[in-house]
N, C-alpha and C positions, 0 to 999 in steps of 0.2 A: 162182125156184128150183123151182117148179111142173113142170116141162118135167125137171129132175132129181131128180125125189122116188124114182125108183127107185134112184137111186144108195146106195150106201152109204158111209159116212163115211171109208172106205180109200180109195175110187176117187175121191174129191171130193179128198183130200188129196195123192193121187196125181198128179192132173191138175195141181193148183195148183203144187206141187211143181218139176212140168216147165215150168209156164210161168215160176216162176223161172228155172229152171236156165237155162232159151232164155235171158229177158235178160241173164243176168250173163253169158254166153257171151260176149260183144262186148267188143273188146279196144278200138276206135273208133268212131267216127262212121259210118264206112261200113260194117264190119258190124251197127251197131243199124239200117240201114238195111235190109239185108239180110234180116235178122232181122224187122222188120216188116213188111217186103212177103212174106215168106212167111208172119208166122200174121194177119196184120191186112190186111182191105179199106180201100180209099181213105178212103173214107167214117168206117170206123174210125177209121181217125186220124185225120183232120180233126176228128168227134167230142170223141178226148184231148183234140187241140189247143185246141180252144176251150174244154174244160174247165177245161185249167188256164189260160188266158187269162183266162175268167171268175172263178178263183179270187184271180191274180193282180190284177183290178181290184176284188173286194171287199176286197183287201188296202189298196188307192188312196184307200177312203173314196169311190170312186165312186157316183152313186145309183144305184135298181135299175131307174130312168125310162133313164137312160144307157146304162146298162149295156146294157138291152133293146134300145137302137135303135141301139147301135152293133155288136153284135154279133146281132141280129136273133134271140134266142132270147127263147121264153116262160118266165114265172115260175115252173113246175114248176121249170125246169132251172135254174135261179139257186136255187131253194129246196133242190134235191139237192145241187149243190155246196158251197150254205153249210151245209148239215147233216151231208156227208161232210167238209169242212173244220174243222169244230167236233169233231167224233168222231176223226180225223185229223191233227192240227195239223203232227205231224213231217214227214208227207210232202209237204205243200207247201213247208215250209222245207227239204227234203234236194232237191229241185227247183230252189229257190232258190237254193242252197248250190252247185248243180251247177253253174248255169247262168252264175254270176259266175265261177267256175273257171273254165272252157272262155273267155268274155270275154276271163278277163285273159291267158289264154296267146294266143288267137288276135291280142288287140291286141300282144301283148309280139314276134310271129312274123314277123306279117302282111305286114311292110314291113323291109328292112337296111337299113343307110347301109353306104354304095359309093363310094369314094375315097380318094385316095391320104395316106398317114399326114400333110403339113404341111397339105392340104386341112380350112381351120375348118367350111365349113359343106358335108356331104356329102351328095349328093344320094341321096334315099332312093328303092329298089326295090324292087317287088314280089318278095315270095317263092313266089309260087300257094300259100301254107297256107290252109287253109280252117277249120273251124271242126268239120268233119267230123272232119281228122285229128289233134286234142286224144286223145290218148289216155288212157285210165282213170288 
């Protein structure tokens, strides 16, 4: 926060504000894609992603020996996680909570049965749904 000390407490609120607003904007999958390639670098997300990858395996009861060398990050970054997850708890479970939602529709989508009404065992087809297009 160094880098923003000249801010004032209006323009800090301001800003945070719009970075809400940007994500709830997204009605799907492909525009939070959207949506992150314009205010996020690769790097950034990738970042997230291992963030909460990380968060999601100290949830596993994983060690912190494992954890390190499977996902090749140092101890600071295992110690921020677990200490924004401790301070945090809802928003790794609303993460959670998302993430089995989107699951159950794309497995419920993903595939039709195709044939004819005496046909007992109907050979199932791809639907091209993706996982992307679960909507809110």
């Amino acid at each position: 926060m160094r880098r923003y000390k000249s801010l004032t407490k209006e323009d800090i609120f301001e800003a945070l504000n719009e970075v809400r607003d940007a994500f709830l904007a997204a009605k799907d999958g492909k525009e939070v894609d959207e949506i992150m390639s314009f205010m996020l670098t690769t790097e950034e997300k990738i970042k997230l992603g291992r963030r909460v990858l990380l968060a999601k395996y100290l949830e596993l009861d994983m060690t912190l020996f494992e954890i390190r060398k499977m996902l090749k990050i140092g101890k600071s970054t295992i110690q921020f996680v677990t200490r924004r997850a401790h301070l945090h708890p809802l928003g790794l479970e609303l993460i959670r909570k998302r993430g089995r939602k989107v699951e159950d529709e794309y497995q419920r989508r993903k595939f039709r049965e195709v044939g004819g009404s005496q046909l007992v065992f109907k050979r199932k087809e791809y639907t091209g749904f993706r996982r992307k297009d679960v909507k809110r």
